[in-house]
Biopython code that builds the backbone (N, CA, C, O; Angstrom):
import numpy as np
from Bio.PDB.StructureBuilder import StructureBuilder

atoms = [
    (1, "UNK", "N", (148.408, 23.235, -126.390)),
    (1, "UNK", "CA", (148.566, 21.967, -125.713)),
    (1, "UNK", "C", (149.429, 21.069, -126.587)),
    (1, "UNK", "O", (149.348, 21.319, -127.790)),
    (2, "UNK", "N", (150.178, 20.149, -126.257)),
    (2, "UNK", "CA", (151.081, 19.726, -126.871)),
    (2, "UNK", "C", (151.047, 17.847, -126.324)),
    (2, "UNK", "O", (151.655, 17.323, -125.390)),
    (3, "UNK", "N", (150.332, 17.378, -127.080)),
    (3, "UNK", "CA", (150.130, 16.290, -127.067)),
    (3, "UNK", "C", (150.821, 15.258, -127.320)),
    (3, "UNK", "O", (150.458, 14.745, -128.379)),
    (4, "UNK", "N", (152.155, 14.402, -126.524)),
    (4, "UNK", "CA", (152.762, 13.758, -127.487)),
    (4, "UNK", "C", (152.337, 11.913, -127.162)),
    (4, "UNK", "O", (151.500, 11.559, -126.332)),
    (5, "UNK", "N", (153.176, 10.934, -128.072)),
    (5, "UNK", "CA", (153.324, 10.200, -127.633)),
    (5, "UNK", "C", (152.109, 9.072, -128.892)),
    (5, "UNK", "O", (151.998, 7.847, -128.951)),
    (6, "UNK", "N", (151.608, 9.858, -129.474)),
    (6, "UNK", "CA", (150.481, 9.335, -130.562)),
    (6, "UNK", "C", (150.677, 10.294, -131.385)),
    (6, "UNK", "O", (151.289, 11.348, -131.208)),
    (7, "UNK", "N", (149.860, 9.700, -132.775)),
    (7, "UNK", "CA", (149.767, 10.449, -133.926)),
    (7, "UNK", "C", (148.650, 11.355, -133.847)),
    (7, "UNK", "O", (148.043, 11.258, -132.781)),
    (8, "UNK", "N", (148.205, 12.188, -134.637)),
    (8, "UNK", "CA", (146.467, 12.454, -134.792)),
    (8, "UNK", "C", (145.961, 11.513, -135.556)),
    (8, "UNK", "O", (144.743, 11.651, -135.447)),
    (9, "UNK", "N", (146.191, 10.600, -136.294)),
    (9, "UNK", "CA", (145.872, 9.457, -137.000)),
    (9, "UNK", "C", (144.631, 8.866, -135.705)),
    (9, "UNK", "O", (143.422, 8.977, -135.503)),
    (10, "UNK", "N", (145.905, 8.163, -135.011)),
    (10, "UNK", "CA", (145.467, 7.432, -133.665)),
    (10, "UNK", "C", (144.197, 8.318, -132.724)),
    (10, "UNK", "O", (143.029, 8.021, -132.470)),
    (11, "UNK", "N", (144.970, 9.411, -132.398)),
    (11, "UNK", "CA", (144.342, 10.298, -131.915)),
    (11, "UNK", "C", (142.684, 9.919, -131.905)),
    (11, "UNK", "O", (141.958, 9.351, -131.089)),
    (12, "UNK", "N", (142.471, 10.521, -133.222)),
    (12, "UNK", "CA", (141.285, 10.066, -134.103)),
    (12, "UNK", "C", (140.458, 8.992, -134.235)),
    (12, "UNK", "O", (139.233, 8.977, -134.353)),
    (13, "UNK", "N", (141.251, 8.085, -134.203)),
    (13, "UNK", "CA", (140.510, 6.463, -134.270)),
    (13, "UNK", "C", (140.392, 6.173, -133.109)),
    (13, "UNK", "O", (139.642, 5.197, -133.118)),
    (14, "UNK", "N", (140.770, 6.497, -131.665)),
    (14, "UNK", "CA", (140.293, 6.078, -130.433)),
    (14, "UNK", "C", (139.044, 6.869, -130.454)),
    (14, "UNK", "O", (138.023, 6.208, -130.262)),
    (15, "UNK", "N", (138.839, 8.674, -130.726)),
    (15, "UNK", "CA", (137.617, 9.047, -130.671)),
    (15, "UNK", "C", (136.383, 8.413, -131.321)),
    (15, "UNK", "O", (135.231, 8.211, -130.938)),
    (16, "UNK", "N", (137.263, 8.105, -132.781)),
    (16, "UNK", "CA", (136.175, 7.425, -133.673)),
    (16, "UNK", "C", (135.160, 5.782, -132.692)),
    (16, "UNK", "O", (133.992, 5.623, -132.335)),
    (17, "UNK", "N", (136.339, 4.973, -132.621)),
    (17, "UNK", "CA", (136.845, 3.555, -131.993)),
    (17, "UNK", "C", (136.273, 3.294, -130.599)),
    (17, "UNK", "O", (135.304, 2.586, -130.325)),
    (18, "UNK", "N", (137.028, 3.973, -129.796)),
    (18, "UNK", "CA", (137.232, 3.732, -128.578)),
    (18, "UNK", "C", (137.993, 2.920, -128.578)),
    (18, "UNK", "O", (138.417, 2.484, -129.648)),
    (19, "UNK", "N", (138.532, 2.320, -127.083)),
    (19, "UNK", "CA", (139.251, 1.304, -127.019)),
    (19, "UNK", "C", (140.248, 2.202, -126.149)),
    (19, "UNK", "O", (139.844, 3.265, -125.677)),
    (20, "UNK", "N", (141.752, 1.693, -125.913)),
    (20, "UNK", "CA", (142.832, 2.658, -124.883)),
    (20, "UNK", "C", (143.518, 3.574, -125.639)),
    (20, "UNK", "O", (143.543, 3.365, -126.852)),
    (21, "UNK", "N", (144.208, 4.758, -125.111)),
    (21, "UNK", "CA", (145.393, 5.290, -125.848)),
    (21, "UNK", "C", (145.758, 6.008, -124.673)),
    (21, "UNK", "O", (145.006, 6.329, -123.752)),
    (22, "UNK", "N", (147.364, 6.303, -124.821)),
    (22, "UNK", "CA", (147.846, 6.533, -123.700)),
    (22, "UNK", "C", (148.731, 7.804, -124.034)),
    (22, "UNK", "O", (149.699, 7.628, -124.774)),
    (23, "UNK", "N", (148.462, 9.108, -123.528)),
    (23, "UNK", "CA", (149.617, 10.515, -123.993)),
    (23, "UNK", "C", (150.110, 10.824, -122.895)),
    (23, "UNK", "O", (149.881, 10.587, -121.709)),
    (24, "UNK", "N", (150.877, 11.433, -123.526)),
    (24, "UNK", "CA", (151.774, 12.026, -122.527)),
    (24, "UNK", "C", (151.474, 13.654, -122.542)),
    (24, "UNK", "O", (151.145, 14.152, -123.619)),
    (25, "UNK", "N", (151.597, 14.612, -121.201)),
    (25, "UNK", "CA", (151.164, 15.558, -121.117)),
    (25, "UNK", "C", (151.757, 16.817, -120.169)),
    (25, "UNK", "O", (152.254, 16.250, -119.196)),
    (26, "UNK", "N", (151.932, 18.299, -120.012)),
    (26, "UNK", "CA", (152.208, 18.746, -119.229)),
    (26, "UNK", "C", (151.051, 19.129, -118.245)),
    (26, "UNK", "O", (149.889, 19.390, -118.557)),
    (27, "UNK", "N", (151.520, 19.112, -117.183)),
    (27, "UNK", "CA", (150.345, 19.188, -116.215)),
    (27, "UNK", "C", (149.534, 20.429, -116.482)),
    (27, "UNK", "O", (148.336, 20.446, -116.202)),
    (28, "UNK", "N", (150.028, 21.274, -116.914)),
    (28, "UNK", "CA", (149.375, 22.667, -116.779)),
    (28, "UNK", "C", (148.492, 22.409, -118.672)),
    (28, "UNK", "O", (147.956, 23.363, -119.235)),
    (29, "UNK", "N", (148.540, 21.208, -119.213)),
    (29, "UNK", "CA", (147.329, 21.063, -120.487)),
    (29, "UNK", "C", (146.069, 20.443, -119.770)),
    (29, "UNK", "O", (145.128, 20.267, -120.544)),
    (30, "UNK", "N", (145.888, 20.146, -118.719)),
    (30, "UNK", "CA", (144.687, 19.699, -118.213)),
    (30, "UNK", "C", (144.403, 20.133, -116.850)),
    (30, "UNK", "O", (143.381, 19.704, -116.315)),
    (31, "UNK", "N", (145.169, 20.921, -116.225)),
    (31, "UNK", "CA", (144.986, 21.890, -115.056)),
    (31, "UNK", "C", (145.899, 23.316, -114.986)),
    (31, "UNK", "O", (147.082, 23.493, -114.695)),
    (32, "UNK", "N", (144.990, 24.106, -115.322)),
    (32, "UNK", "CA", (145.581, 25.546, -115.720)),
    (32, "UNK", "C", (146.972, 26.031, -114.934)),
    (32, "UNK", "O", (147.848, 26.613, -115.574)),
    (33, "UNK", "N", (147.174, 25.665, -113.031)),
    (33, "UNK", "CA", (148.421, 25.701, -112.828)),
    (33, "UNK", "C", (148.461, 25.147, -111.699)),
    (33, "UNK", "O", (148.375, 25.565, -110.545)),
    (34, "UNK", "N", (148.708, 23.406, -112.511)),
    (34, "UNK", "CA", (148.807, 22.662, -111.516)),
    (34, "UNK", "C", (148.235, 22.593, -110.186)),
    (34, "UNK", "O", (148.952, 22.312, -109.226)),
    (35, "UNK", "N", (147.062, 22.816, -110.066)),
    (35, "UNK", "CA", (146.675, 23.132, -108.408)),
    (35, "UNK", "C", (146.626, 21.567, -107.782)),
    (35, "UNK", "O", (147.294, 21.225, -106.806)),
    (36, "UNK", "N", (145.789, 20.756, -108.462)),
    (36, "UNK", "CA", (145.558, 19.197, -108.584)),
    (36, "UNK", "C", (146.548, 18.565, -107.768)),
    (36, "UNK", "O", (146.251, 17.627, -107.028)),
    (37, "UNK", "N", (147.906, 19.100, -107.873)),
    (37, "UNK", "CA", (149.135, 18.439, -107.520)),
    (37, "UNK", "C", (149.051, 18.648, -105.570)),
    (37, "UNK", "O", (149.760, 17.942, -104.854)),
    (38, "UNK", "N", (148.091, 19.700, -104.982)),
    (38, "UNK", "CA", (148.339, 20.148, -103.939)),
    (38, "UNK", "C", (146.515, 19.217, -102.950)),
    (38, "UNK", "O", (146.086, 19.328, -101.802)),
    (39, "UNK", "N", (146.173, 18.679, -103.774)),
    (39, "UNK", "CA", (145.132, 17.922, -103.027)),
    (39, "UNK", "C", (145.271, 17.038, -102.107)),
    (39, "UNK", "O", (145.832, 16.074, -102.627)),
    (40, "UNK", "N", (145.000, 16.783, -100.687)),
    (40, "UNK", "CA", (145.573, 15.910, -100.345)),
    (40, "UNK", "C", (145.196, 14.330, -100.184)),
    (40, "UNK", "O", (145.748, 13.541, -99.416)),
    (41, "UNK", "N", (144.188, 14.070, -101.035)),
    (41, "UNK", "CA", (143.591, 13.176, -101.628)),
    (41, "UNK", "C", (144.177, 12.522, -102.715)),
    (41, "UNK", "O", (143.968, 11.368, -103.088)),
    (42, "UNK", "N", (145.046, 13.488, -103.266)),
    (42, "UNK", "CA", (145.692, 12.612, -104.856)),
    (42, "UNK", "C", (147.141, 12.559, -104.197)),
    (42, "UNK", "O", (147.935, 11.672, -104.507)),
    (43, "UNK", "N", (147.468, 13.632, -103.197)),
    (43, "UNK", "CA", (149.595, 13.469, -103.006)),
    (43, "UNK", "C", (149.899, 12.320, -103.211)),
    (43, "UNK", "O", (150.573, 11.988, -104.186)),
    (44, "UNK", "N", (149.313, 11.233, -102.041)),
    (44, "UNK", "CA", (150.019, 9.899, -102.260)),
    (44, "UNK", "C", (149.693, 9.165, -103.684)),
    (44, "UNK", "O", (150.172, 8.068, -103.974)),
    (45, "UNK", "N", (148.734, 9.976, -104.616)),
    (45, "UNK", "CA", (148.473, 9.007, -105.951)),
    (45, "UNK", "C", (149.286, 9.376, -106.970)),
    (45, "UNK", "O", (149.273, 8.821, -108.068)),
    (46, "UNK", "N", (149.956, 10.234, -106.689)),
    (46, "UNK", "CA", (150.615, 11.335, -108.173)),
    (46, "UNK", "C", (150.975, 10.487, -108.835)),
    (46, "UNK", "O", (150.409, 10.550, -109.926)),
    (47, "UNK", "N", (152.045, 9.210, -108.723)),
    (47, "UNK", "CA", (152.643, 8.265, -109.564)),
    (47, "UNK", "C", (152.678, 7.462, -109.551)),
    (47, "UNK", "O", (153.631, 6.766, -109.901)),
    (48, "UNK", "N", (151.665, 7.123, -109.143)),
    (48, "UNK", "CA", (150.688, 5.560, -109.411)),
    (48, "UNK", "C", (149.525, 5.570, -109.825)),
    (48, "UNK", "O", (149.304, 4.371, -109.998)),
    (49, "UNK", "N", (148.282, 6.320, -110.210)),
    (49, "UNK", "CA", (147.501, 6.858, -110.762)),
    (49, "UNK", "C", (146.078, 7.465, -110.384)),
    (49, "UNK", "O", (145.538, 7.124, -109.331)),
    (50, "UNK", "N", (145.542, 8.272, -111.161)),
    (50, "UNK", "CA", (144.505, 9.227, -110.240)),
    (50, "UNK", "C", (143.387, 9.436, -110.989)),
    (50, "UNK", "O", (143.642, 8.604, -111.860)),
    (51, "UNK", "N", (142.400, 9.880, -111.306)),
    (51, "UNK", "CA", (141.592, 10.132, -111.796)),
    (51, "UNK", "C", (140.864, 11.754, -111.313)),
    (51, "UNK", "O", (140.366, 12.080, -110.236)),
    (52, "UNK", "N", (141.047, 12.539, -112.567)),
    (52, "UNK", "CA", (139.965, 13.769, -112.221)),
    (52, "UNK", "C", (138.864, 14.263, -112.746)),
    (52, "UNK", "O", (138.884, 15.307, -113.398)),
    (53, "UNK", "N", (137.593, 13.458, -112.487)),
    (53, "UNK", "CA", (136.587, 13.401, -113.635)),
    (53, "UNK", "C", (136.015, 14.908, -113.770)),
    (53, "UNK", "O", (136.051, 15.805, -112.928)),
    (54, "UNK", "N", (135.497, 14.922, -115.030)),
    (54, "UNK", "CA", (135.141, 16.248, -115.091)),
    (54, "UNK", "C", (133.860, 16.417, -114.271)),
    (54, "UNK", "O", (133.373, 15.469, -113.655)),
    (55, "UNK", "N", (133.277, 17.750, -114.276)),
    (55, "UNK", "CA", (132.066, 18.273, -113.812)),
    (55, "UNK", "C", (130.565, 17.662, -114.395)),
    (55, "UNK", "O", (130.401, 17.486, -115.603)),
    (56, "UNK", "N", (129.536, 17.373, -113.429)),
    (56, "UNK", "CA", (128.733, 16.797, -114.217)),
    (56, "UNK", "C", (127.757, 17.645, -115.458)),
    (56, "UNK", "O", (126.840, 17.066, -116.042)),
    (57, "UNK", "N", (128.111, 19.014, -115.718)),
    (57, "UNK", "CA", (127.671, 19.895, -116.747)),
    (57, "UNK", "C", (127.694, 18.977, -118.116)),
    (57, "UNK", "O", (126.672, 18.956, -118.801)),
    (58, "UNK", "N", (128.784, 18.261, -118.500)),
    (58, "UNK", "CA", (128.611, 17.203, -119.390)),
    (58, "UNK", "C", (127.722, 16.554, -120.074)),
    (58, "UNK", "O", (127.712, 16.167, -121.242)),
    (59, "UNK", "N", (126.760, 16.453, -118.977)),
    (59, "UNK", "CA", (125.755, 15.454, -119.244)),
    (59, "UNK", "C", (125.024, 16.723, -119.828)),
    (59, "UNK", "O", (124.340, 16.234, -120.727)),
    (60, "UNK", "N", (124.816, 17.920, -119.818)),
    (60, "UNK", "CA", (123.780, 18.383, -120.549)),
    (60, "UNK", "C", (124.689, 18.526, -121.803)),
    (60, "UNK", "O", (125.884, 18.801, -121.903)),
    (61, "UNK", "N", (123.260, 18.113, -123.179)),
    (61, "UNK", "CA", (123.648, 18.157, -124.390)),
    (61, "UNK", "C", (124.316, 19.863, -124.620)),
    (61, "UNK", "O", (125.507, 20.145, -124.752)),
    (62, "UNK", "N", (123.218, 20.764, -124.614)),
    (62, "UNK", "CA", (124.198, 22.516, -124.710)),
    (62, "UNK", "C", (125.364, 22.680, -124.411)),
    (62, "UNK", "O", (126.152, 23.058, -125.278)),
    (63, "UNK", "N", (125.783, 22.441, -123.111)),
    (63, "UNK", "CA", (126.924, 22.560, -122.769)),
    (63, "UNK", "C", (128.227, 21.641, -123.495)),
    (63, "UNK", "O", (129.325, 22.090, -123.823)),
    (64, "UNK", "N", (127.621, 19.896, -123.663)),
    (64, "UNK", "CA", (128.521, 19.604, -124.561)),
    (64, "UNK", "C", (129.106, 20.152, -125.761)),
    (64, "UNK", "O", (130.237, 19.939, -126.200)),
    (65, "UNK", "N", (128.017, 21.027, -126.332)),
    (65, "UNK", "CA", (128.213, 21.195, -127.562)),
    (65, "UNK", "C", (129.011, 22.613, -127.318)),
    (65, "UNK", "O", (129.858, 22.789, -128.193)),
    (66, "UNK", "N", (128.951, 23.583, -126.418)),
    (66, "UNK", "CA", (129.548, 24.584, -125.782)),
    (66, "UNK", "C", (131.108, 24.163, -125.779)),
    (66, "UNK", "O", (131.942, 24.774, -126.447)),
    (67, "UNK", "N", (131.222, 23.752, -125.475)),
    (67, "UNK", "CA", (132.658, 22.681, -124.726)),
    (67, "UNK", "C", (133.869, 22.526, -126.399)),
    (67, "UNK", "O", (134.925, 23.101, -126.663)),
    (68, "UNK", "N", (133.271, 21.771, -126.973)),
    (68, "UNK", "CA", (133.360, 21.325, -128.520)),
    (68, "UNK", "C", (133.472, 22.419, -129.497)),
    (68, "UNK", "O", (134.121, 22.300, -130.536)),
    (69, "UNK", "N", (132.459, 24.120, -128.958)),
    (69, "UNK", "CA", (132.624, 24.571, -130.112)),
    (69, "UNK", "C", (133.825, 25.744, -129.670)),
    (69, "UNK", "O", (134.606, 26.386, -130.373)),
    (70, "UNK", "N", (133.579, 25.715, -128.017)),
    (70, "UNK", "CA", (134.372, 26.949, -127.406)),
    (70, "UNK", "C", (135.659, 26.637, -126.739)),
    (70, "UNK", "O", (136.623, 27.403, -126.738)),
    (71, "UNK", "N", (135.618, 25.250, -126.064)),
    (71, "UNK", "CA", (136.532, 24.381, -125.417)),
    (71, "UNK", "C", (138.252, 24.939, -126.281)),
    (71, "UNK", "O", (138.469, 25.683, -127.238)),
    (72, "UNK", "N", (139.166, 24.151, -125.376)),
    (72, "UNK", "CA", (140.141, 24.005, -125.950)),
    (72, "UNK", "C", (140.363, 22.447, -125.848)),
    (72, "UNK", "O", (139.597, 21.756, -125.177)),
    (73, "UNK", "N", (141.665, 21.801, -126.681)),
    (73, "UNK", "CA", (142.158, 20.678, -127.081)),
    (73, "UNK", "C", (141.763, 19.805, -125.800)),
    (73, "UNK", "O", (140.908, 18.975, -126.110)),
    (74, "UNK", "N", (141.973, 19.772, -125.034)),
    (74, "UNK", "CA", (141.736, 19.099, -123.559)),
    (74, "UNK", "C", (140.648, 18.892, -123.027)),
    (74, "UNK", "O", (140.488, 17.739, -122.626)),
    (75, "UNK", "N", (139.668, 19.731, -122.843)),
    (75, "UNK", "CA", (138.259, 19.924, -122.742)),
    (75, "UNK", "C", (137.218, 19.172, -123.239)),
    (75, "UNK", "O", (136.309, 18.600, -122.638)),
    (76, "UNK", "N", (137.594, 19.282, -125.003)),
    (76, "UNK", "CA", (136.974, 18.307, -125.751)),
    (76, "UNK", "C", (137.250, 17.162, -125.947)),
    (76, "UNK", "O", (136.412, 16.448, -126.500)),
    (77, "UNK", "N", (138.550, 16.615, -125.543)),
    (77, "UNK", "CA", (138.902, 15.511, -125.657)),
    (77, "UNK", "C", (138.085, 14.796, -123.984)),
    (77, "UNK", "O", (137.147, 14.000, -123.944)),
    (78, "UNK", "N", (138.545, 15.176, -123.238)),
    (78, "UNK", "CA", (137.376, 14.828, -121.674)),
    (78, "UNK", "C", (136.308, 14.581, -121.506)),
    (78, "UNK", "O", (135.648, 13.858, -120.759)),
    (79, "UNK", "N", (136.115, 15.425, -122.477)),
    (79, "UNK", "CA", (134.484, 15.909, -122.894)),
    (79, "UNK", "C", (134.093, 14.314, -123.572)),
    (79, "UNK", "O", (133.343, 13.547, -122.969)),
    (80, "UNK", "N", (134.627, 14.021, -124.697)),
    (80, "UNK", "CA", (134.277, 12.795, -125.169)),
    (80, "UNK", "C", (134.758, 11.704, -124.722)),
    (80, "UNK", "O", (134.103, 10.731, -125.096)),
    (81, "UNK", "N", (135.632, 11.464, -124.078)),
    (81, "UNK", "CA", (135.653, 10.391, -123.234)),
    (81, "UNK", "C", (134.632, 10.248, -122.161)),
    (81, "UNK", "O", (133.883, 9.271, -122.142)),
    (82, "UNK", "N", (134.586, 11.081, -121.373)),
    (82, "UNK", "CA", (133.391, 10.897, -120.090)),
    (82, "UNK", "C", (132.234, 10.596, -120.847)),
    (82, "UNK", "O", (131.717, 9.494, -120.662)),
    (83, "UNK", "N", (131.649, 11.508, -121.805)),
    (83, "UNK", "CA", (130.225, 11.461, -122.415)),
    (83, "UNK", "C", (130.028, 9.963, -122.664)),
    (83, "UNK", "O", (129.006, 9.454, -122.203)),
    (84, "UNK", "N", (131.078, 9.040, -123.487)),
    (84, "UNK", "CA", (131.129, 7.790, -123.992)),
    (84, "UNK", "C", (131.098, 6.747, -123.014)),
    (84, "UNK", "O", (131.174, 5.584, -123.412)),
    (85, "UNK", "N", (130.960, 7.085, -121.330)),
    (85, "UNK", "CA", (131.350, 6.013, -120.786)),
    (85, "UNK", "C", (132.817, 5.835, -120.070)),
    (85, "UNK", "O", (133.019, 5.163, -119.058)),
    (86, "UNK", "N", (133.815, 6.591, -120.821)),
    (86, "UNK", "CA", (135.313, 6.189, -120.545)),
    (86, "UNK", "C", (135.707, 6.749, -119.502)),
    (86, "UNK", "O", (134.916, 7.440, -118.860)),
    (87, "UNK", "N", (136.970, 6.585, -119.109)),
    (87, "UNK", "CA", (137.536, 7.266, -118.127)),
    (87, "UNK", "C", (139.019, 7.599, -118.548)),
    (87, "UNK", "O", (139.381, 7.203, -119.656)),
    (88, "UNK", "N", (139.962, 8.335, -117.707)),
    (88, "UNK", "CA", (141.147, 9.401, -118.072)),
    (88, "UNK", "C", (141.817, 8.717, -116.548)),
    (88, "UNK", "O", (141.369, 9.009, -115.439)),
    (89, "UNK", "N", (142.993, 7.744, -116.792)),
    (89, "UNK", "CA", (143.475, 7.867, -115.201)),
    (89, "UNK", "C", (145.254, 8.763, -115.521)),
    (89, "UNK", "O", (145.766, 8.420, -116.587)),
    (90, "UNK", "N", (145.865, 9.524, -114.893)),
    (90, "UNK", "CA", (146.629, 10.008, -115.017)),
    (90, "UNK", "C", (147.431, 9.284, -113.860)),
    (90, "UNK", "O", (147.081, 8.507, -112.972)),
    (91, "UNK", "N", (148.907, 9.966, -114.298)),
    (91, "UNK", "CA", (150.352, 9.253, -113.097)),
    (91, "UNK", "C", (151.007, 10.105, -113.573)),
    (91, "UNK", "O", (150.862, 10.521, -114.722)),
    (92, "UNK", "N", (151.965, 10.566, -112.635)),
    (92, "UNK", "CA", (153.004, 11.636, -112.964)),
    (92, "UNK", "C", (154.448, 10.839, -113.289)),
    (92, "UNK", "O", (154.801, 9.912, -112.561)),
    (93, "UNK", "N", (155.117, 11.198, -114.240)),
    (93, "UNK", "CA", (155.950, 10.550, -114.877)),
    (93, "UNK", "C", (157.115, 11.186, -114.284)),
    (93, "UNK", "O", (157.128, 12.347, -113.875)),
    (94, "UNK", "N", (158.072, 10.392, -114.257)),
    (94, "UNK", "CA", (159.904, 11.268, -113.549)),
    (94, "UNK", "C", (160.335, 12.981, -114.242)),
    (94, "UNK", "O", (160.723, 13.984, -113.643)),
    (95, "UNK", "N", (160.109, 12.789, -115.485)),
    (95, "UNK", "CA", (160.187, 13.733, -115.780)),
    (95, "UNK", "C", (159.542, 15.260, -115.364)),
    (95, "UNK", "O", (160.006, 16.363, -115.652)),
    (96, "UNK", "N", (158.122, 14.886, -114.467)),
    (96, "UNK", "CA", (157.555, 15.789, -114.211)),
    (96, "UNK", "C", (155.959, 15.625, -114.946)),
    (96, "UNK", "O", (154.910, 15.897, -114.363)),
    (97, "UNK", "N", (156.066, 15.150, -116.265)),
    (97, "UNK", "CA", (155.175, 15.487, -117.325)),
    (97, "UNK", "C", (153.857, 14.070, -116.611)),
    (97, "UNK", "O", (154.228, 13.249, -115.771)),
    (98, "UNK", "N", (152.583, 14.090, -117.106)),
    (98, "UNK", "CA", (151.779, 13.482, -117.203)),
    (98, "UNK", "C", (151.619, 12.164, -117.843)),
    (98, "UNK", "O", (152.158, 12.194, -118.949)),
    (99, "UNK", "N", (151.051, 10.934, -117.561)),
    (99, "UNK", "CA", (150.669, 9.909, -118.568)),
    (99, "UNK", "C", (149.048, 9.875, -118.492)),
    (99, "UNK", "O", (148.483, 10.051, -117.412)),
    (100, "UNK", "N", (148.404, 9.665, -119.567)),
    (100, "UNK", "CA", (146.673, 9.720, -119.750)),
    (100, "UNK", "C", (146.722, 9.013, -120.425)),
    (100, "UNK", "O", (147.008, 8.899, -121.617)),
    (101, "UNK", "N", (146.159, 7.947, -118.975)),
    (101, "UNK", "CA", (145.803, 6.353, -120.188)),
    (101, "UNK", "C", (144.240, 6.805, -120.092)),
    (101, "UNK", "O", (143.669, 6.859, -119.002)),
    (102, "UNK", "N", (143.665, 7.090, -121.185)),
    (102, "UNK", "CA", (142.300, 7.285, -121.789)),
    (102, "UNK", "C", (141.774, 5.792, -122.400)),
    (102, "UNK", "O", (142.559, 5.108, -123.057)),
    (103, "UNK", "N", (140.296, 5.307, -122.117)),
    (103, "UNK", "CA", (139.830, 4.180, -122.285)),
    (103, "UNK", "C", (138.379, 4.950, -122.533)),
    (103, "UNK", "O", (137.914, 5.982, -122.048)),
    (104, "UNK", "N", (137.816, 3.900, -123.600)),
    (104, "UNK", "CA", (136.416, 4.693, -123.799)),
    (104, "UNK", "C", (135.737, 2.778, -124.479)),
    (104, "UNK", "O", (136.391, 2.090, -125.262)),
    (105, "UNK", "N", (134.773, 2.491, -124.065)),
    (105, "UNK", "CA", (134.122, 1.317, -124.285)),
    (105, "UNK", "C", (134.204, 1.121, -125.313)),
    (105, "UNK", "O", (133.909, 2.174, -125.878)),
    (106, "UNK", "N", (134.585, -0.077, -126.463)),
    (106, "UNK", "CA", (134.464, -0.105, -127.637)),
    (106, "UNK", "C", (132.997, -0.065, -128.094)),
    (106, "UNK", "O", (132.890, 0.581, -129.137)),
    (107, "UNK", "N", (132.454, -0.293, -127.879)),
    (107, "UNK", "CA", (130.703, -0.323, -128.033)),
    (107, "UNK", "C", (130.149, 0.775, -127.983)),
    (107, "UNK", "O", (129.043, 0.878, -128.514)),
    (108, "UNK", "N", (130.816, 2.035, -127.266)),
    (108, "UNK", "CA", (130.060, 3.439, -126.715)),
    (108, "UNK", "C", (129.878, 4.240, -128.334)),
    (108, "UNK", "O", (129.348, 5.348, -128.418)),
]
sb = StructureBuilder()
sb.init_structure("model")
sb.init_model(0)
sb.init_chain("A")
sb.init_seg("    ")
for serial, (resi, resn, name, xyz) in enumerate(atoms, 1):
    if name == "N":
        sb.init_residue(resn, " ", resi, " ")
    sb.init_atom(name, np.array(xyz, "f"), 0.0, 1.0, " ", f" {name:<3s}", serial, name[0])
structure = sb.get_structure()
C-alpha cells in the first residue's frame, strides 16, 4: 500500500493524537478491485465524498487484535479509526487516485 501525502511521523501522531489527516490513495489499497466504484449508492458520491465503514466485527476485542496482528496497512489503520470513534470519508480525485480525510476525536 502506498500511502502518500503525509509522513509516518504524522502518520503516527494522528493514531497517537487523533484529530484530521488527510492521504491520498489508490483505490485498490482499501478495496481489493475497486468494486465500491460500481455501487449505486456511492456513483453520484465518488467526488464529493463517501464513506465505507467497516464491518461491525470491530467491536469485538479478538478480532481487533486479529486485524492488527494479521491485517494489512489499511485494515489496521480503519481498524483504529472506527474503534476510536472516527470516521474515513473518501472522494475520488482527477487523477483517479483516492483522498481519506480520516478524523478520530481528540479525546478518544
Amino acid at each position: 500500500m502506498a500511502i502518500t501525502g503525509v509522513t509516518g511521523q504524522q502518520y503516527e501522531a494522528f493514531l497517537r493524537n487523533g484529530g484530521e489527516l488527510i492521504l491520498t490513495l489508490d483505490k485498490t489499497d482499501f478495496s481489493k478491485h475497486g468494486e465500491f466504484e460500481q455501487f449505486p449508492n456511492l456513483q453520484d458520491r465518488l467526488d464529493t465524498g463517501f464513506e465505507l465503514p467497516p464491518d461491525t466485527i470491530i467491536t469485538d476485542p479478538a478480532a481487533r487484535m486479529d486485524i492488527y496482528t494479521l491485517g494489512d496497512q489499511w485494515s489496521r489503520t480503519t481498524t483504529a479509526v472506527y474503534s476510536r470513534g472516527g470516521r474515513i470519508i473518501y472522494r475520488r480525485l482527477p487523477d483517479g487516485r483516492y483522498e481519506a480525510k480520516l478524523s478520530i476525536p481528540p479525546s478518544a
